[in-house]
C-alpha positions as a Markdown table, in Angstrom:
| # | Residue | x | y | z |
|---|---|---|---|---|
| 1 | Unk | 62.7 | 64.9 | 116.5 |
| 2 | Unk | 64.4 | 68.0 | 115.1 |
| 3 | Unk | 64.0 | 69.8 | 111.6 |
| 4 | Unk | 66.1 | 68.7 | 108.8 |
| 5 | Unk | 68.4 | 71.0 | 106.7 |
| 6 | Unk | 65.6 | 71.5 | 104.5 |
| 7 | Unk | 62.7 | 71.9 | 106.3 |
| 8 | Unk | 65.1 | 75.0 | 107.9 |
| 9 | Unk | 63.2 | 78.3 | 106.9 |
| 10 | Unk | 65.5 | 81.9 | 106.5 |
| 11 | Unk | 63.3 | 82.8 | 110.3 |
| 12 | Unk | 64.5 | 80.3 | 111.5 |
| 13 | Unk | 68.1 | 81.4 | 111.2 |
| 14 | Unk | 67.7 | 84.8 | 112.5 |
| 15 | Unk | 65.8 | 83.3 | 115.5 |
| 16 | Unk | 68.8 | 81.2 | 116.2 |
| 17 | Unk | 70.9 | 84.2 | 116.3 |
| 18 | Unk | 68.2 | 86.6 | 118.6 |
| 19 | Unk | 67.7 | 84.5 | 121.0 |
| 20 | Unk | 71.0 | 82.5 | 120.8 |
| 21 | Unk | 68.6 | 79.3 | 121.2 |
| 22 | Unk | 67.8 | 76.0 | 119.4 |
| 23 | Unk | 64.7 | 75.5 | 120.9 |
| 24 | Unk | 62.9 | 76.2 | 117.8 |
| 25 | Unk | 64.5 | 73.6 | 115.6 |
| 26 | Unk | 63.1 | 71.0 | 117.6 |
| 27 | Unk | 59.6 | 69.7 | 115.8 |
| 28 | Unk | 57.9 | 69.8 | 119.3 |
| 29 | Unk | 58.8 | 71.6 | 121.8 |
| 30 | Unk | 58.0 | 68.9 | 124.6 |
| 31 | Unk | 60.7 | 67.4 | 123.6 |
| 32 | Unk | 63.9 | 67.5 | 126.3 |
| 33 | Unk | 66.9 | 69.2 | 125.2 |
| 34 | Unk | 68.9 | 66.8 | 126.4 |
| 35 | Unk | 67.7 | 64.5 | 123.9 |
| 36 | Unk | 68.3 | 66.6 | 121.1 |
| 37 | Unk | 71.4 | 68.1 | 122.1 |
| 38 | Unk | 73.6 | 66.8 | 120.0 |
| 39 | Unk | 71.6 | 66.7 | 117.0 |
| 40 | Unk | 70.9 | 70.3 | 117.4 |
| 41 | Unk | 74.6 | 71.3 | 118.0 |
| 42 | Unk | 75.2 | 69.5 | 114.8 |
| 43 | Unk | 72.4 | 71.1 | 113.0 |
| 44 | Unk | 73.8 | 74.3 | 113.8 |
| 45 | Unk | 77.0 | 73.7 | 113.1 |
| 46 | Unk | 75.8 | 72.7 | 109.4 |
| 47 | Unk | 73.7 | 76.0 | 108.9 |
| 48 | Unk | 77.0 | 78.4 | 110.2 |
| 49 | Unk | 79.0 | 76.2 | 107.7 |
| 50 | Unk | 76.7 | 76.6 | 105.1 |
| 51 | Unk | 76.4 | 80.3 | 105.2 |
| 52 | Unk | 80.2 | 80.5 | 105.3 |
| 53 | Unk | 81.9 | 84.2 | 106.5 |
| 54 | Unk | 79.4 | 86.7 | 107.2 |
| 55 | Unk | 79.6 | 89.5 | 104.9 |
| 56 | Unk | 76.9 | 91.3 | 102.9 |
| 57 | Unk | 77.3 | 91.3 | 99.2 |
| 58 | Unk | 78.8 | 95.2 | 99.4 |
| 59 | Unk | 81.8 | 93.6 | 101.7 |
| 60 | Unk | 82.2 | 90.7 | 99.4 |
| 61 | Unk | 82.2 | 92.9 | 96.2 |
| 62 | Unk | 84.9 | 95.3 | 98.4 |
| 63 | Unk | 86.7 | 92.1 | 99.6 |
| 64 | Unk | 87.1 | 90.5 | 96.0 |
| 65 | Unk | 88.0 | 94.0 | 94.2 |
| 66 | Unk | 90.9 | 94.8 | 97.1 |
| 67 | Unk | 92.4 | 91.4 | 96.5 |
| 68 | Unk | 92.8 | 92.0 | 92.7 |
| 69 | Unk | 93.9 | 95.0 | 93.1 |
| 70 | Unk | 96.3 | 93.8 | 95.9 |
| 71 | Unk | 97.4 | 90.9 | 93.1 |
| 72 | Unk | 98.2 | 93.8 | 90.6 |
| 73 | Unk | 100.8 | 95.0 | 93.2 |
| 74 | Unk | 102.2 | 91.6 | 93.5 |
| 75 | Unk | 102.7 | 91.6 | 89.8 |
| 76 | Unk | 103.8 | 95.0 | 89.6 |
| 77 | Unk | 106.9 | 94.1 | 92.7 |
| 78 | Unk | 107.8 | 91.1 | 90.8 |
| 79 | Unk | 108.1 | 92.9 | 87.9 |
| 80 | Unk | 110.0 | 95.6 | 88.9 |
| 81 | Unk | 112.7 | 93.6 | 91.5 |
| 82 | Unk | 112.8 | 91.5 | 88.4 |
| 83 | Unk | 113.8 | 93.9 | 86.1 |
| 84 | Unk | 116.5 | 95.3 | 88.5 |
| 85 | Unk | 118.1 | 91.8 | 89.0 |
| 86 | Unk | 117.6 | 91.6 | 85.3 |
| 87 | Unk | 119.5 | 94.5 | 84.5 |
| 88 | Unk | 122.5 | 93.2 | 86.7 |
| 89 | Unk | 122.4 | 89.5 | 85.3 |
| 90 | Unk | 122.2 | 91.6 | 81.4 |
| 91 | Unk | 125.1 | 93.9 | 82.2 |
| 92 | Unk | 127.3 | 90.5 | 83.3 |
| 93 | Unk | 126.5 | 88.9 | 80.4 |
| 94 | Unk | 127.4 | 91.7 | 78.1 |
| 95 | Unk | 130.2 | 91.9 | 79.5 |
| 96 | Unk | 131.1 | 87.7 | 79.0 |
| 97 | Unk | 130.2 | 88.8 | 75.0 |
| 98 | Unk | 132.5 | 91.3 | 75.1 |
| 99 | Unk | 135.8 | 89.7 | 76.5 |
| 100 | Unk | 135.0 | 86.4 | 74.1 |
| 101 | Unk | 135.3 | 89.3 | 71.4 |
| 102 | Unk | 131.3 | 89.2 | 70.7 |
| 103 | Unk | 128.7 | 91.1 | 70.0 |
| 104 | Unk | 126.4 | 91.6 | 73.0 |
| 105 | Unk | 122.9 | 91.0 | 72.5 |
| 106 | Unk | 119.9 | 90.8 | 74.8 |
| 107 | Unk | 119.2 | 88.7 | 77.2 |
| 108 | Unk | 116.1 | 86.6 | 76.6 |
| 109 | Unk | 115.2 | 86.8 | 80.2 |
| 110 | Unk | 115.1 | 90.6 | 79.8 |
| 111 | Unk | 113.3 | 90.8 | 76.6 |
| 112 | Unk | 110.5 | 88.6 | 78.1 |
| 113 | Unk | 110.1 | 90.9 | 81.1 |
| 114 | Unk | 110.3 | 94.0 | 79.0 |
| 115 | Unk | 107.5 | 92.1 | 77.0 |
| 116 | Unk | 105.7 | 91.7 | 80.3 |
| 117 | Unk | 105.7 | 95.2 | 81.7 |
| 118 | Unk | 104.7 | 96.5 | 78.7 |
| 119 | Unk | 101.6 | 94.6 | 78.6 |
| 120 | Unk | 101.0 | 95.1 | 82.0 |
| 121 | Unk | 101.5 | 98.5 | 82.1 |
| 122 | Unk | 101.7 | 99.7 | 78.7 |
| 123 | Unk | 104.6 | 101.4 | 79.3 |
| 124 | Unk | 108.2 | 100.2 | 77.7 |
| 125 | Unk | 110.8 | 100.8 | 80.0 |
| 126 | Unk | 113.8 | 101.0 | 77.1 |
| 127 | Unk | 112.4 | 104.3 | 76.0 |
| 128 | Unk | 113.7 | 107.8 | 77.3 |
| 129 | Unk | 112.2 | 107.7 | 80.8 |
| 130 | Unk | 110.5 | 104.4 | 80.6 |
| 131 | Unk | 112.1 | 102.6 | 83.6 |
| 132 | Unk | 111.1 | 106.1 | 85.6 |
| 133 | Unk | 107.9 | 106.0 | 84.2 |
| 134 | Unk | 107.4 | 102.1 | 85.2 |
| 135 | Unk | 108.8 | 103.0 | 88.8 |
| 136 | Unk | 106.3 | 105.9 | 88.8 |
| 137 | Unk | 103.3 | 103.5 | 87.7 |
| 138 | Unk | 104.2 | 101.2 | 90.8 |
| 139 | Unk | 104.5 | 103.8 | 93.1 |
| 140 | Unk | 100.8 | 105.2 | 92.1 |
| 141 | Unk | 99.3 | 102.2 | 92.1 |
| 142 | Unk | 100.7 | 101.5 | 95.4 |
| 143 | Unk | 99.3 | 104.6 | 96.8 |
| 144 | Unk | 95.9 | 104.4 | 95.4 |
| 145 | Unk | 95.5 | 100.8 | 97.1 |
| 146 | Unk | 96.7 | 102.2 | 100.5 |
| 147 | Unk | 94.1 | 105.3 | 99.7 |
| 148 | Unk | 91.1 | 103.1 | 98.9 |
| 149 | Unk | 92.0 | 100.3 | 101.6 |
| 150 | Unk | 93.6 | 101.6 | 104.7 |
| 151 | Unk | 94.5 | 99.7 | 106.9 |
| 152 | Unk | 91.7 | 99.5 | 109.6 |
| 153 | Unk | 92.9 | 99.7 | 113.5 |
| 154 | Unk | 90.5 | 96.8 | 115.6 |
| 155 | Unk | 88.1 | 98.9 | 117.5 |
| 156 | Unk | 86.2 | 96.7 | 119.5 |
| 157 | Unk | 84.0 | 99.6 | 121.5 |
| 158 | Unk | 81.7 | 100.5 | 118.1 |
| 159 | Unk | 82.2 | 96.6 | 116.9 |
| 160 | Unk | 78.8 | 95.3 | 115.7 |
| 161 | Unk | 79.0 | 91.9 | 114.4 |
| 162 | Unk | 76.6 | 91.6 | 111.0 |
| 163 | Unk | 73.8 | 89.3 | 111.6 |
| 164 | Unk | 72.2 | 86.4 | 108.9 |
| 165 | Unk | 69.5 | 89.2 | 108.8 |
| 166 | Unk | 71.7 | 92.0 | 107.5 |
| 167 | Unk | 73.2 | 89.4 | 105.0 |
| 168 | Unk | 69.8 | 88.2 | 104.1 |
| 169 | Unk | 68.2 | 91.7 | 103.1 |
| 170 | Unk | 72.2 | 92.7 | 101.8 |
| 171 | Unk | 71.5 | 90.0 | 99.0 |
| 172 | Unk | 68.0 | 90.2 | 98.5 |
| 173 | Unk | 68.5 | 93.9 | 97.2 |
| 174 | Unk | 71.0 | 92.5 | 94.6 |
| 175 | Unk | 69.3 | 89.5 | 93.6 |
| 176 | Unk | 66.2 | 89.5 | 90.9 |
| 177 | Unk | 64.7 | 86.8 | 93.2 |
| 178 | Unk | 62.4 | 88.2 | 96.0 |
| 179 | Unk | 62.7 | 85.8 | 98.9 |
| 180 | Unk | 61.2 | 86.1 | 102.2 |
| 181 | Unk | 62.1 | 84.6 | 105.7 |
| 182 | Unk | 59.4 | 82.2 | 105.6 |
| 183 | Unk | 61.6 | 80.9 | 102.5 |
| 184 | Unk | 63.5 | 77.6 | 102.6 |
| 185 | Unk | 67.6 | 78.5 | 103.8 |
| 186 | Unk | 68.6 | 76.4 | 101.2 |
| 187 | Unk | 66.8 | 78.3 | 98.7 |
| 188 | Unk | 68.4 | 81.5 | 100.0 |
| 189 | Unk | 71.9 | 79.6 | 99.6 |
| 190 | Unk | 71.3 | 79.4 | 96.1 |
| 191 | Unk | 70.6 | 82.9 | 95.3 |
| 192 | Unk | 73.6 | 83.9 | 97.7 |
| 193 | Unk | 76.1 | 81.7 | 95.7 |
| 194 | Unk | 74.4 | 83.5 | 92.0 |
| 195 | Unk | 75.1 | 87.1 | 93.3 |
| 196 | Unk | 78.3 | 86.4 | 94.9 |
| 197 | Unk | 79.2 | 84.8 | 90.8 |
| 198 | Unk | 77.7 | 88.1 | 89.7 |
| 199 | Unk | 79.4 | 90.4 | 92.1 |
| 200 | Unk | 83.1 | 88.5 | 91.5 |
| 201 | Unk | 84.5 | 90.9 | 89.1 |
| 202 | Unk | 86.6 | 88.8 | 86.5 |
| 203 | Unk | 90.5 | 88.5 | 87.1 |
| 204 | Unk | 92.2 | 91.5 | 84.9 |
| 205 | Unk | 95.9 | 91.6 | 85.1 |
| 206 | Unk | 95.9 | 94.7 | 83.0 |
C-alpha cells in the first residue's frame, strides 16, 4: 500500500520535506492515512536514518578537517603536560642515581617522549631553545585552530536548517556521477557515502 525503500525516488524526499507530508509515499492516494500510518511513520523514519546528519559535503570536509586538527592539539597537550611531569619524575630519579653514588642517565620514559615530539613536531626540545620552541609550536597551533574555527554563538533569528535538496545538489557538484531527482534515493546514498570517502582527508599526526 505504500512505496518500498527502493522504489523511493530523490523527489520524493524533498517533497517530504516541502510539504512536511507522506501523502505521496502512499501507491494510491485513495488510500486512508489511517491505514498507512504507521507504515509511513516508519518509512520515514528509515529515509532520515539513512541520510544520517544533514550537512553538504563543504560542511563535512570542514567537519572532518577541524577534528584532525582538533586531534593534533590533543596530541600536542599530552605531549607537552607530559614532558613537564617527565621532567620532574627525570630530575627525582637523577637524583636516586646520585645518592646510590651512580651515574645518572636518562629516563626511558623521557627519551621516548623526546622521540615523540620530535616526530611530531620536528622540533627536539634538548637543544638551546627547544623546549621554548616546542611551547611556541603548541601555542600557534592553538591559535590557528581558534582562528580557522571560532567558536560560533547559536543565533536562531538567521537559522536556516539545510534541506535533503541542498545536500543533494552539495554532492552532486562533487561527485562524477550526474544524478537527478527522478533517481532512486538509494542510488544517491551510494554516491553520498563515495564522496564523503573522497572528501575524508587521511589521518596525519604530523
Amino acid at each position: 500500500m505504500i512505496k518500498s525503500l527502493f522504489e523511493i525516488t530523490n523527489k520524493d524526499v524533498i517533497l517530504l520535506e516541502e510539504t512536511k507530508s507522506a501523502n505521496h509515499l502512499k501507491r494510491f492516494r485513495w488510500i486512508p492515512f489511517f491505514m498507512v500510518k504507521d507504515k509511513l511513520n516508519k518509512l520515514v523514519q528509515e529515509i532520515k536514518d539513512r541520510l544520517g546528519d544533514k550537512k553538504t559535503s563543504d560542511g563535512l570536509q570542514e567537519e572532518y578537517e577541524k577534528t584532525l586538527a582538533y586531534q593534533t592539539l590533543q596530541l600536542l597537550d599530552a605531549l607537552y603536560y607530559g614532558l613537564i611531569a617527565e621532567f620532574g619524575v627525570k630530575a627525582r630519579f637523577n637524583a636516586i642515581k646520585i645518592l646510590m653514588g651512580e651515574k645518572p642517565k636518562e629516563h626511558e620514559g623521557f627519551i621516548h617522549l623526546i622521540e615523540l615530539i620530535k616526530e611530531h613536531t620536528g622540533i627536539d626540545v634538548l637543544e638551546d631553545d627547544g623546549f621554548k620552541k616546542f611551547e611556541a609550536h603548541r601555542i600557534f597551533k592553538q591559535d590557528k585552530f581558534n582562528e580557522r574555527y571560532p567558536e560560533k554563538k547559536e543565533d536562531k533569528s538567521n537559522d536556516k536548517s539545510v534541506t535533503f535538496q541542498d545536500i543533494f545538489i552539495s554532492y552532486m557538484e562533487h561527485s562524477n556521477t550526474k544524478l537527478t531527482e527522478n533517481d532512486r534515493f538509494l542510488l544517491f546514498l551510494t554516491v553520498k557515502k563515495k564522496v564523503e570517502d573522497k572528501l575524508r582527508p587521511k589521518q596525519d599526526n604530523g
